[in-house]
N, C-alpha and C positions, 0 to 999 in steps of 0.2 A: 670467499677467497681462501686458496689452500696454504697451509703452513708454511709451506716450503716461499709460496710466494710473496708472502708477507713478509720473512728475513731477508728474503733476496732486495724488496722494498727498502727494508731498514736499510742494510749495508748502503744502498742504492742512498738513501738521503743524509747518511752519514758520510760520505764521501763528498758530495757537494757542500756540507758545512765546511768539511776538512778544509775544502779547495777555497770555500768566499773567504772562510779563517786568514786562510794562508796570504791570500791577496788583498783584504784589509790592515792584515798586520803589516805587509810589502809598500802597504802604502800610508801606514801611519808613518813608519822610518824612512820614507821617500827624503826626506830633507837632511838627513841623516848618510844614508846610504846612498840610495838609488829610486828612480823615479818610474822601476817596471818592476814586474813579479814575472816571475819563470814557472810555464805549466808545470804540473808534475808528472803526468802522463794525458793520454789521449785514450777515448774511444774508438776504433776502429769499424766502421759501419757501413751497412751498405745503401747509400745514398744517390740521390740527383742533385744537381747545385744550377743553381743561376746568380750571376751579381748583380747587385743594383742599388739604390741608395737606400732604398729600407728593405731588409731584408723579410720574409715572412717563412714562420718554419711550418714544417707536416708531417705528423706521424701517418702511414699503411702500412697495412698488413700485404706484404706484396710475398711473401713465403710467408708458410704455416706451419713449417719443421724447424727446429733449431738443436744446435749442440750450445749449451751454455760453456764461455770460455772462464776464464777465473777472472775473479772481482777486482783482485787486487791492482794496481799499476806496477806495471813493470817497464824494465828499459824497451824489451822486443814490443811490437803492437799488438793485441791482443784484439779478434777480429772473429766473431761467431759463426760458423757453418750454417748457416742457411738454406733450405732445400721446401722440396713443392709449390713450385711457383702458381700464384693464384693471380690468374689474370685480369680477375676483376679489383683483385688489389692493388692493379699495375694501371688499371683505365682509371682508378681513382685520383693515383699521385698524378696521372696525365691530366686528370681533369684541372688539378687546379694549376697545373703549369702553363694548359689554357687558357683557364681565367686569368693569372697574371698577365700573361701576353693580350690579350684582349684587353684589360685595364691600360696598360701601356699604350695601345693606340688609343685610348680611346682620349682624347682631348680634350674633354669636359668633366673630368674626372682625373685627378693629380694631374696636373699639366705640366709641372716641371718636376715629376718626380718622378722616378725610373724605381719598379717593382722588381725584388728579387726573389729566389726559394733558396728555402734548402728543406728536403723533403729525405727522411730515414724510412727505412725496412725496421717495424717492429717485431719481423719475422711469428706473429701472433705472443711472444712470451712478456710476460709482465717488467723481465728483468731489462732486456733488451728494446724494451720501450720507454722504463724509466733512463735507462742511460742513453738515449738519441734525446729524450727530451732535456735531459743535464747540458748536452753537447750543445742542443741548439740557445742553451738559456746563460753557456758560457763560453760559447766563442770556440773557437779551432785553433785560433793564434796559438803557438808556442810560446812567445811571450807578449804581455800586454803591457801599455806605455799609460802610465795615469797620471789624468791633469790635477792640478793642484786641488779643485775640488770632487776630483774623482765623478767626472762627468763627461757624456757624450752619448753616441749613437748606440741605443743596445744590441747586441748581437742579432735578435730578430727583435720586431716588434710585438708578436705575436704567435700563435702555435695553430694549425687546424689539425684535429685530431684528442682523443686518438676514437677508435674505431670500436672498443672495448670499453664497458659500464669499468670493471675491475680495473685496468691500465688507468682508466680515467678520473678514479677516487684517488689511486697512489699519487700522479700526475698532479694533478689538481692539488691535491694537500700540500705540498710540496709551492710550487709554482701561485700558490694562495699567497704565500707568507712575503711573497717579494713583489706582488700585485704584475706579474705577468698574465695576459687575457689567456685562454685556453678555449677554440672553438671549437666544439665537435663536433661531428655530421653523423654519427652510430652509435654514441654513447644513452642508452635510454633510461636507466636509472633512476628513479624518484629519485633518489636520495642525492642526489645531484644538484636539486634545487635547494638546497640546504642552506644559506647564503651567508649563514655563520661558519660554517665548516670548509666551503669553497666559493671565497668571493668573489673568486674569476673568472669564474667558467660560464663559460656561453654556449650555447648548442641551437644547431637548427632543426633538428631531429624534434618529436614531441617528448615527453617524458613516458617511463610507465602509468604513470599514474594517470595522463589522458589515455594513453593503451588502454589501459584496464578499463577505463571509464567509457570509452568505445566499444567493447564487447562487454562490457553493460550494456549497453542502449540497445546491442544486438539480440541480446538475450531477454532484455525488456520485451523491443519490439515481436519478436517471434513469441513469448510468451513464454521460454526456458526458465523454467524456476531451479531447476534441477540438473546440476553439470560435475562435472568431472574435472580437476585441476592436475597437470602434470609439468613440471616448472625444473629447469635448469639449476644445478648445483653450482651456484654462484650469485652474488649481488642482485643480479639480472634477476634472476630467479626468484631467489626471495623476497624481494620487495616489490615486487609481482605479487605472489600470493598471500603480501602483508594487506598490499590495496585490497585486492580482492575480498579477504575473508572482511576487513572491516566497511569495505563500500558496499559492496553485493547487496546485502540485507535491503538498508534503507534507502538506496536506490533504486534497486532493480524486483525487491521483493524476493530475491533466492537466494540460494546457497548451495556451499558445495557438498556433494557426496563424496567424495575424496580431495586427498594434496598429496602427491604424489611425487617425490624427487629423482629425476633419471640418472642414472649411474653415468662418471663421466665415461670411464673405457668401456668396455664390451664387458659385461655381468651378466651374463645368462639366467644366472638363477636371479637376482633380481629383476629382468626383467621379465621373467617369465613370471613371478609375483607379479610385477604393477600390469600384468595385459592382462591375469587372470582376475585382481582387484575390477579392472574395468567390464570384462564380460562377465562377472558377477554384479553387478550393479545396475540399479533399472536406470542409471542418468543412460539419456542417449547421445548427449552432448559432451564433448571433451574438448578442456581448451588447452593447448601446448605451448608456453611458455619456453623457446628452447631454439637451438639452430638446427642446421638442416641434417648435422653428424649425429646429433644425438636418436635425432628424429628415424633418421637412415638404421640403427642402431633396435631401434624400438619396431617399427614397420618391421621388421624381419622376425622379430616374435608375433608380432600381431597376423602375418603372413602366416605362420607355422600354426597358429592355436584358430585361425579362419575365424575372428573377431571382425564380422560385418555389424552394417545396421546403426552405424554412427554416425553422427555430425561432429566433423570436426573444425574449430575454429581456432586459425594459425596466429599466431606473435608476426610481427614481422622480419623477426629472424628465421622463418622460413618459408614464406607466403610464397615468396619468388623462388623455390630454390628450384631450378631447374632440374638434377638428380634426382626428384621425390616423383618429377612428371613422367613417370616410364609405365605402360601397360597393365604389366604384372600388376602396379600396385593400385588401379584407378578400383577396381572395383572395392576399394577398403577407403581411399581418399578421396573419389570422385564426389564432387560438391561441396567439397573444403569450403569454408568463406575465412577470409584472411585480412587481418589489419596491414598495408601494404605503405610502403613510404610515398610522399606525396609525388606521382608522375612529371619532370618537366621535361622543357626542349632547351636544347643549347646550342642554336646556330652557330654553324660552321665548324664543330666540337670533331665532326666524323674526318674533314678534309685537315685537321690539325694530327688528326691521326693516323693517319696515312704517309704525314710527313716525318713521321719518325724514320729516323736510322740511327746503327749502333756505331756509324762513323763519325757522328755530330759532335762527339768533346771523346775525341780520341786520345786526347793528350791527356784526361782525369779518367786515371780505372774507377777510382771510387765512383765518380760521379759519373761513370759507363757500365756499371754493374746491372743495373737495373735495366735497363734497355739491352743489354746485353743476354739477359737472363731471359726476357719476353721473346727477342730475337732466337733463343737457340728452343725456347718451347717452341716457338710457333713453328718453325722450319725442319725441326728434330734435326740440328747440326750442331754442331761443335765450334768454337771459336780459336781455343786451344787443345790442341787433342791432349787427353790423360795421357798417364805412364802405362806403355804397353798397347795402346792405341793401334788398331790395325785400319788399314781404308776401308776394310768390309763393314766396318762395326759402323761407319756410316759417314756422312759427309761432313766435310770443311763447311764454317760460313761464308758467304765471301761480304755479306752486309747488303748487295746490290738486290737480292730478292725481294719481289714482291707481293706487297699483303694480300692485295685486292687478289694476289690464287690461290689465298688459303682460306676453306672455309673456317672461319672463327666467329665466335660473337665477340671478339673484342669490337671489331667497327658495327654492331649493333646498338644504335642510338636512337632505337625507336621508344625505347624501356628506361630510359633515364630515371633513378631516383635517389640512389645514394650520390651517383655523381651531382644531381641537382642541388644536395645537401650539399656537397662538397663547394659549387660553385655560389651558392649564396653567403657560408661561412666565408669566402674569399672576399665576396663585395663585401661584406660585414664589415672585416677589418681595412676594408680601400677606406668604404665612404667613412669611416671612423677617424683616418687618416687626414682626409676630406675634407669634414668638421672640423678639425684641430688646426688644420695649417692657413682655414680659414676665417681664425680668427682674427678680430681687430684690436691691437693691443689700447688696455685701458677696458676693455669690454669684456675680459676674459670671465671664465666662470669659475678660476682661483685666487687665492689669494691676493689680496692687493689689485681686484679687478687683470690681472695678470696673463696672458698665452702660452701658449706652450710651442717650443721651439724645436726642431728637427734636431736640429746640435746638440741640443740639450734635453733631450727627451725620457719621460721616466717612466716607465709601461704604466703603474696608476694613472695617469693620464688622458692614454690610451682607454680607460678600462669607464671612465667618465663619460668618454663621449660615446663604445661603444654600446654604453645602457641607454642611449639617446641615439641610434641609428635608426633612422624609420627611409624605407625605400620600397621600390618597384620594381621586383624582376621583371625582362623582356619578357618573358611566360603569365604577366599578369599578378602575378603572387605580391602580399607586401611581406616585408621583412622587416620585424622589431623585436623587440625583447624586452618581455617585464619585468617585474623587480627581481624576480630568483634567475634571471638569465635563461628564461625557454621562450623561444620563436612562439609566435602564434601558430594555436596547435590545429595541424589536418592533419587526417590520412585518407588513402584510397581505403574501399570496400573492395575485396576482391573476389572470386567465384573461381573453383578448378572446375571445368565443364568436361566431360569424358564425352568425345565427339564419336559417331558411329564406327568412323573406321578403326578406334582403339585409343588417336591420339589424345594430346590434353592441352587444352585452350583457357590460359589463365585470364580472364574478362575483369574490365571493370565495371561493376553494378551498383554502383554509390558511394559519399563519401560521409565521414564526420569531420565535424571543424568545430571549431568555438571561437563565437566572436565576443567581441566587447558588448553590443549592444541586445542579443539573443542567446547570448551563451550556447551551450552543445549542441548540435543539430547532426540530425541523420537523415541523411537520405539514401533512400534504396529505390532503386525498379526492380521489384519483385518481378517482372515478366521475364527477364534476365537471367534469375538463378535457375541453376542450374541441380536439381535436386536426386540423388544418389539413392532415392527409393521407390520403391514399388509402385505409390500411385504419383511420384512425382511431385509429390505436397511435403513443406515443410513436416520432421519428426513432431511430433508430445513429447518431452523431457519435464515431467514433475514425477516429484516425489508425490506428492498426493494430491488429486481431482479439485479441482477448485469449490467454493462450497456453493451453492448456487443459495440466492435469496430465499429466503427461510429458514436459511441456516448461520451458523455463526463458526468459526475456527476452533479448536481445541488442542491449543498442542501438547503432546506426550512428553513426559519429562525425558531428557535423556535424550532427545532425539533434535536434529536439528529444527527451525522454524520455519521451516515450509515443509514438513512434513507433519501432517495433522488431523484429526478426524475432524467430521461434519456434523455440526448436534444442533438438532432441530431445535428452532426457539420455544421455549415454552408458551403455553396459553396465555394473551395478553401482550405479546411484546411481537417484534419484527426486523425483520431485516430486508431492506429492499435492495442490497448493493452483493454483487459479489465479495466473496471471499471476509464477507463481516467480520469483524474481531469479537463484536459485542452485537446482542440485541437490543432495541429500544424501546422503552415500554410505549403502547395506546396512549392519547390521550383518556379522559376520566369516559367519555362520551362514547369510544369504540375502543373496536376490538380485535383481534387481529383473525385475517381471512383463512381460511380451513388451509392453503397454502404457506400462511405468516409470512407473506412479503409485502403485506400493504395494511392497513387500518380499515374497516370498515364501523359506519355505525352498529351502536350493539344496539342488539334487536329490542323493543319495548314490547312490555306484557302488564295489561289490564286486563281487567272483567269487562270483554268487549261484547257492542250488541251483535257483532259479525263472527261471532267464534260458536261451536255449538253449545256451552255449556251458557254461554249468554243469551244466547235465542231460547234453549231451555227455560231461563227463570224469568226471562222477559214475557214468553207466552204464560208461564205460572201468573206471573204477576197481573197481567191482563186479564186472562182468563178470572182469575178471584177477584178482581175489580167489574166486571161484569157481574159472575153472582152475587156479589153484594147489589149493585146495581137491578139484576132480576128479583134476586129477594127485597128491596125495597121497594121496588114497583109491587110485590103480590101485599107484601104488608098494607102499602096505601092505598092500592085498589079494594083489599079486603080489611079496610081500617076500621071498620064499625061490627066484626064479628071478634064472639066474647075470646077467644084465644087471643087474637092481638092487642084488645084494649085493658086483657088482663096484666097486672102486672106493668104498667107505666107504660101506654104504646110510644110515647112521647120516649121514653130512655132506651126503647127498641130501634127507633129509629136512629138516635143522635148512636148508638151501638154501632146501628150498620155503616154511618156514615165515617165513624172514626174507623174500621175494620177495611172500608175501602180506601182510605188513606195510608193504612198500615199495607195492601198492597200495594200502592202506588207510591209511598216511600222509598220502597227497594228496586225501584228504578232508579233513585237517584247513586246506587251502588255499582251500577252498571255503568258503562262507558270508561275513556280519560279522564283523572281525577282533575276537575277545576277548582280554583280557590272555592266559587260562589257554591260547588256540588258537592266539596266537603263543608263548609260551615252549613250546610241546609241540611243532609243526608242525615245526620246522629239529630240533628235537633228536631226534624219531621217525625224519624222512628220515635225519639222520645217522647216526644209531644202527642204524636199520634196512640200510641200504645198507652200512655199515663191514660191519655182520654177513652181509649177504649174499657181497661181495665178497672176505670174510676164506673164507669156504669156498670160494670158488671157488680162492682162492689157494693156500689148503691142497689142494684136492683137483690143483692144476697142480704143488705141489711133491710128492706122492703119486706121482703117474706119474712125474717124471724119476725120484724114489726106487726107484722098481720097475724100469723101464729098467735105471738104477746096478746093483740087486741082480743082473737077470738076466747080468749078465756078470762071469766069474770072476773073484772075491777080492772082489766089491762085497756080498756078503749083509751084510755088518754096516751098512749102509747104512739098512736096513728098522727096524733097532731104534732108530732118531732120527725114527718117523714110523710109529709105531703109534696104534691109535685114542684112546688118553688123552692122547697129544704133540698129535696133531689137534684133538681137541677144546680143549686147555689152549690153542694156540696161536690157537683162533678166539676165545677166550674173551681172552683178552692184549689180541689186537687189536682188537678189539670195548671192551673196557674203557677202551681208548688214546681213541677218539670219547667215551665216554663221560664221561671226565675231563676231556677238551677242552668236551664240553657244558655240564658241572658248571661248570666256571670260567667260560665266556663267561653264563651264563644269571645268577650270580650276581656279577658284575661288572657287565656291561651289558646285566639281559635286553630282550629285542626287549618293545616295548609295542606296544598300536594306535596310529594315528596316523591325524589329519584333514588330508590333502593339498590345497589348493587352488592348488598349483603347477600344476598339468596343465592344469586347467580353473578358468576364473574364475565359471563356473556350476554348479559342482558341487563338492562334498566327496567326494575320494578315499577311502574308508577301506582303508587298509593298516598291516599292520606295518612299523616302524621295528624295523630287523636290530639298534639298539642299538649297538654296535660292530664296523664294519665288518671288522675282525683277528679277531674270534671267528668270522663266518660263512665270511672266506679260510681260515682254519686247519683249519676244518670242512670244506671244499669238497675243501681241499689236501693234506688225509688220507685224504677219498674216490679223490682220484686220483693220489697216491701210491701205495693200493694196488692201482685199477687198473691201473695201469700196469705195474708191479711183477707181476701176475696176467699181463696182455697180454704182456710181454716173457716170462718163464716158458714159457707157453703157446706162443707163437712159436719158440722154442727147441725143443719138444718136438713141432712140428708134423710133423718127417719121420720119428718114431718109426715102428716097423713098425704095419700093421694093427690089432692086437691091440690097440696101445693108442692106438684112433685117439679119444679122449674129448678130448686134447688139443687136435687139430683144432677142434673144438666150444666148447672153452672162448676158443680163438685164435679164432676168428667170434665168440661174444657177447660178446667182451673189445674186440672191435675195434667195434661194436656200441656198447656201452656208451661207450666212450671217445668213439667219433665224435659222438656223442647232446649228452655232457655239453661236446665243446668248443664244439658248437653253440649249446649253452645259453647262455654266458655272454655273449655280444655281443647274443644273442638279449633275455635278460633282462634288461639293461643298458637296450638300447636300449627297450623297450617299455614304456607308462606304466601306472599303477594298476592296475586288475584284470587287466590284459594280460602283466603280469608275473609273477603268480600262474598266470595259463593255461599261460605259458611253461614255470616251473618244473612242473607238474600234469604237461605233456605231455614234460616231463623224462624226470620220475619211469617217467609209464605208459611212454613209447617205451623207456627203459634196460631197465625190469621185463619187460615183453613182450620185449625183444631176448634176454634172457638166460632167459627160462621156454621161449621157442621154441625157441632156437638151443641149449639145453643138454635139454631136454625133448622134446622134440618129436621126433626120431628113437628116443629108449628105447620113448616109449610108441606110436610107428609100429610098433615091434616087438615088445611087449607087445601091443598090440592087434590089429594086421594079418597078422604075420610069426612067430609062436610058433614056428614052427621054428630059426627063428634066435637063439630066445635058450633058448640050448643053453653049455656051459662048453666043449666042442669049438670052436663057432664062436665063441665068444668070448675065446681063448687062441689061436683063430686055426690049430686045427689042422682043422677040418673045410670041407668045399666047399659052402657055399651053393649051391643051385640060383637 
């Protein structure tokens, strides 16, 4: 609101103190003095009147030019020039002198009460609307006669109006403090709802704040994250783009790229800034908060700088403005969608209007201005010719012409919506009227169970029951008001349609409303709009691309929230939703898909029989279980020649049977780890290998014992190392692993285990050793007694020929040994199933070292060489060829 109108305000409710002052004091000294107060001046207005027993007042806008006269009171009348007459501001005051009239017959409906107006010209100025609202809220009398309790009939009961958010905060503050109702039909204003600020005010209009909340849902529905705000310099305006900035977000999920405020007069250079702010901007959406002047004002720049390629969505202060529908400008506005006031019908509204003449209260200028003034538009004649008036300059009225030959849209009553407001603000204050005169006294709903009485009527009153109006317009509509005083809220959805031949066809394509029991609803027939671009499809208006599943939001400091980069989730986590804020991690189990919009299991990796390096050690491992197998069969078939009964055939044997164990061991390293295939797998190796390497050991202390015997005084030597000592001794040693197994497996046996240390995409499955001291203990028994075998064997390496077996056992001992020191840095270092391979190729490389290197020359000479295995050449007395 501008400075200027804000003092004008003041003065305006300083004046009305002055006056209630003046006639409370007139009536304290009534008993005294005198029992009236003497106006001190009038307002001068240009008005309609009707009498009747309750009077109801109306501000319109029926001129939009004014000369302000002076504030003060004076003797002469003081009476504002008024010019530009606005016809729709003149169908409006019409409207509700219809609806009066219509209440009047209606007989079911105040039946003994006669409805009157009195309806002022707020000529659009803040000032001249606060003084017709004074006039109506203090009577015209010159002087007033007051009863001893200063009670009776108030000048009106009520006000419709005014037409204006700004007119209607001044109003209302004002008209709050003495509990006068105040209805409006165009006031939109959030801040109206305010109920601490203005108790009185009722409106059937929606508020801003469902506007805004409508082109939300618009903007929703289309998928506009990204828009443009340009809002009116005033009340209107900014509490528009107060909803906006803080609903938009958490509603609708957007924001604006600009706010933009329009100049009120013609500003060239600004606005050729705000149309350049907007064809610099990638929103393609603009929403215009504003009326149809300002808008008229703006198009002309937008026209000159050739700013296509927009959607624009209207306020309802210009959705209808017929001015904006013209050619020129469809190709810049064509597919407008516009929040529009709720459409209704008002039988018999068109044939009321028809019946106007400007010779109906001929006897009241005042209350003839206004018909008078619609009269001399519509005809372009004169009623009283100006000073210097010639005939040519154009005709006399004579009153008798008529409407139905001039094209006008004032008898256009197809389009009803402000007037529709105007007609149910009227039944507002009937049936309110309605309620109160129908009360039954002792039942009242004030004090002392109490009524309220015509006579004695106090507008709070009034203001009780109008919070409790619930009714049914003829058009279907119901009509209430909640606690802040706004109507239940609808509007039309509208569409500018640019038809082939040039014109423009404002359509209706849907509505919003909010009910009690579903709250806001939208409805649209998309088949309907009517879309103002190249393929005919709703615009893209975002700031930035949606993020598509796998991705999560990022937004830039600085910038607003819906503009924002896309950053892919990292490994492990996902996002299956548009526009994610956050990604979610996997469960423990999976993992997220090469896309990260879903979870998949994470892949399992064992030492499988189905993988090639598993088929590798499994054929290893068969294959060496077989040679030991063939080599046991040539041993038992050739059991009675002196190479194999040399040197304990009995410990060659139980040799080979422990060395085919030790490959078939490392099967149990292959496959999916099971509880029963890790507790077996280390205690088979162990067991297995103790027993192999105990007879190797035995058979290396066998030969220095034979050595020992063959030299004088050592034969007693032999009998600590015959076949029951050997066998009891492999059997000891062998037991010694097995009681080490016994105790690690039932302390801490090895379980399966799900590794996802190695890999974060994968589950390892391995054995967990359980306790790391039972597997060293196990390890550190194996090669105690290799070592113990290797040193032995080493010792015995320069024996004569005879008993060169030693030799052989010193090669697979050193074999063996070098294998398993390989192992353990090897195994260490290597993860999940590589581990397992390591050990596997332990096993077979030790096992093959020692079926080779101790086998492998007998059965050269068992199968190739039969001459040589002879007890001469094997005693080492005969000559080999």
């Amino acid at each position: 609101m501008s400075q200027s109108k804000v003092m004008r305000a003041f003065l305006d409710t300083s004046l009305l103190f002055q006056m209630l002052y003046f006639c409370f004091s007139s009536a304290v000294s009534s008993s005294l003095y005198s029992s009236s107060c003497q106006s001190k001046g009038q307002f001068h207005l240009n008005g309609m009147h009707k009498p009747g027993d309750v009077i109801l007042g109306g501000l319109f806008t029926v001129n939009f030019i004014s000369t302000d006269p002076d504030l003060s009171f004076t003797s002469e009348p003081q009476k504002p020039e008024c010019y530009g007459f606005d016809i729709i501001g003149f169908r409006l005051a019409q409207t509700m002198a219809f609806t009066i009239d219509e209440i009047n017959r209606n007989s079911n409906l105040l039946p003994n009460v006669t409805l009157g107006y009195s309806l002022y010209d707020n000529c659009d100025q803040l000032g001249i609307g606060f003084r017709a609202a004074l006039t109506l809220v203090s009577g015209q009398e010159e002087q007033v006669t007051l009863e001893e309790n200063c009670v009776g009939t108030p000048p009106v009961l009520g006000i419709v109006g005014d037409s204006s958010s700004a007119r209607s905060i001044a109003i209302s503050t004002v008209l709050g403090l003495y509990s006068v109702p105040l209805v409006s039909y165009f006031a939109t204003c959030s801040c109206l709802s305010d109920r601490q600020k203005f108790p009185s005010f009722f409106r059937t209009i929606p508020s801003d704040a469902f506007q805004v909340n409508a082109m939300i849902q618009i903007l929703k529905h289309f998928g506009w994250t990204w828009a443009g705000l340009l809002i009116k310099d005033s009340d209107y305006g900014f509490h528009a783009a107060r909803s906006f900035h803080s609903d938009l977000g958490p509603a609708g999920g957007g924001c604006l790229a600009y706010t933009e405020i329009l100049p009120r007069g013609d500003d060239p250079a600004e606005l050729r800034r705000i149309v350049d702010v907007m064809r610099k901007s990638t929103a393609r959406v603009v929403i215009v908060f504003a009326n149809n002047f300002l808008m008229i004002n703006l198009m002309k720049e937008v026209v000159r700088q050739n700013v296509t390629g927009l959607q624009w969505i209207a306020s309802e202060g210009w959705t209808s403005a017929a001015v904006l529908h013209t050619p020129h400008l469809m190709p810049y506005l064509g597919g407008t969608l516009g929040i529009a006031i709720r459409r209704g019908e008002i039988p018999g509204f068109r044939d009321f209007l028809l019946q106007i003449r400007p010779n109906l209260h001929h006897n009241n200028t005042d209350g003839n201005s206004m018909v008078n003034q619609f009269w001399e538009h519509t005809f372009q004649c004169r009623f009283t010719p100006p000073p210097g008036w010639v005939e040519a300059a154009g005709e006399l009225c004579t009153g008798q012409e008529v409407i139905e030959n001039v094209e006008t849209d004032f008898l256009d009553v197809t389009d009803l919506r402000l007037e529709y407001n105007v007609y149910k603000a009227v039944y507002a204050l009937a049936y309110a009227l309605d309620d109160m005169l129908q009360c039954e006294p002792g039942r009242g709903p004030f004090s002392n169970n109490t009524c309220a009485h015509l006579q004695r009527l106090e507008p709070w009153q009034i203001i009780h029951y109008l919070e409790k109006v619930n009714f049914t317009t003829t058009f279907g509509d119901r009509v209430s008001f909640d606690e802040n005083g706004d109507a239940l809220p609808v509007y039309d959805i509208m569409n500018w349609v640019w038809l082939p031949d040039g014109r423009t066809k404002v359509q209706r394509v849907g509505e919003v409303k909010r009910s009690a029991f579903k709250g806001e609803e939208l409805t649209l027939d998309e088949d309907k709009i009517f879309w103002n671009f190249r393929f005919k499809q709703p615009p893209r208006s975002v700031c930035s691309e949606s993020c598509p599943p796998g991705t999560r939001m990022a937004r830039n400091k600085g910038e607003p929230e819906c503009c924002f980069d896309c950053v892919p989730c990292s490994e492990g986590k996902i996002s299956n939703t548009t526009d994610s804020m956050e990604c979610t991690s996997c469960p423990e189990d999976f993992w997220s898909s090469p896309q990260r919009d879903h979870c998949v299991p994470k892949k399992t990796e064992f030492l499988s029989y189905h993988e090639p390096l598993g088929i590798c050690l499994t054929t290893t491992s068969l294959l060496g279980t077989c040679i030991c197998v063939v080599v046991l069969g040539i041993f038992i078939h050739h059991h009675s020649t002196p190479i194999v009964r040399a040197n304990n055939s009995e410990l060659s044997f139980l040799l080979l049977v422990s060395l085919k164990f030790c490959f078939l061991c490392s099967l149990l390293f292959i496959g999916r780890p099971r509880l029963w295939t890790c507790q077996l797998r280390h205690a088979a190796f162990g067991i297995s290998f103790v027993l192999c390497v105990s007879c190797i050991l035995v058979k290396t202390m066998v030969v220095l014992a034979v050595f020992r015997a063959s030299k004088p005084g050592g034969e007693s030597s032999l009998k600590w190392f015959g076949a029951v000592q050997q066998k009891g001794t492999v059997l000891v040693l062998t037991s010694v692993q097995a009681a080490i197994c016994t105790v690690w497996l039932v302390s801490a046996s090895p379980v399966p285990h799900k590794n996802t240390q190695y890999h974060s995409d994968k589950i390892v499955y391995e054995c967990a050793v359980g306790s790391t001291l039972g597997f060293a203990v196990l390890l550190g028994y194996i090669g105690l007694l290799a070592v113990l075998s290797c040193l032995l064997a080493f010792l015995a390496r320069n024996l004569p020929d005879s008993f060169n077996e030693a030799k052989l056992i010193t090669f697979s001992m050193l074999i063996f040994c070098a294998v398993w020191v390989a192992f353990v840095p090897a195994y260490i270092s290597s993860p999940g199933k590589y581990a397992d391979a390591v050990e596997v190729f332990a096993i077979l490389a030790s096992s093959f070292g020692l079926l080779v290197a101790l086998f492998g020359p007998k059965c050269y000479i068992i199968l190739f060489r039969p001459e040589r295995n002879t007890k001469k050449v094997i005693m080492g007395r005969g000559i080999g060829s």
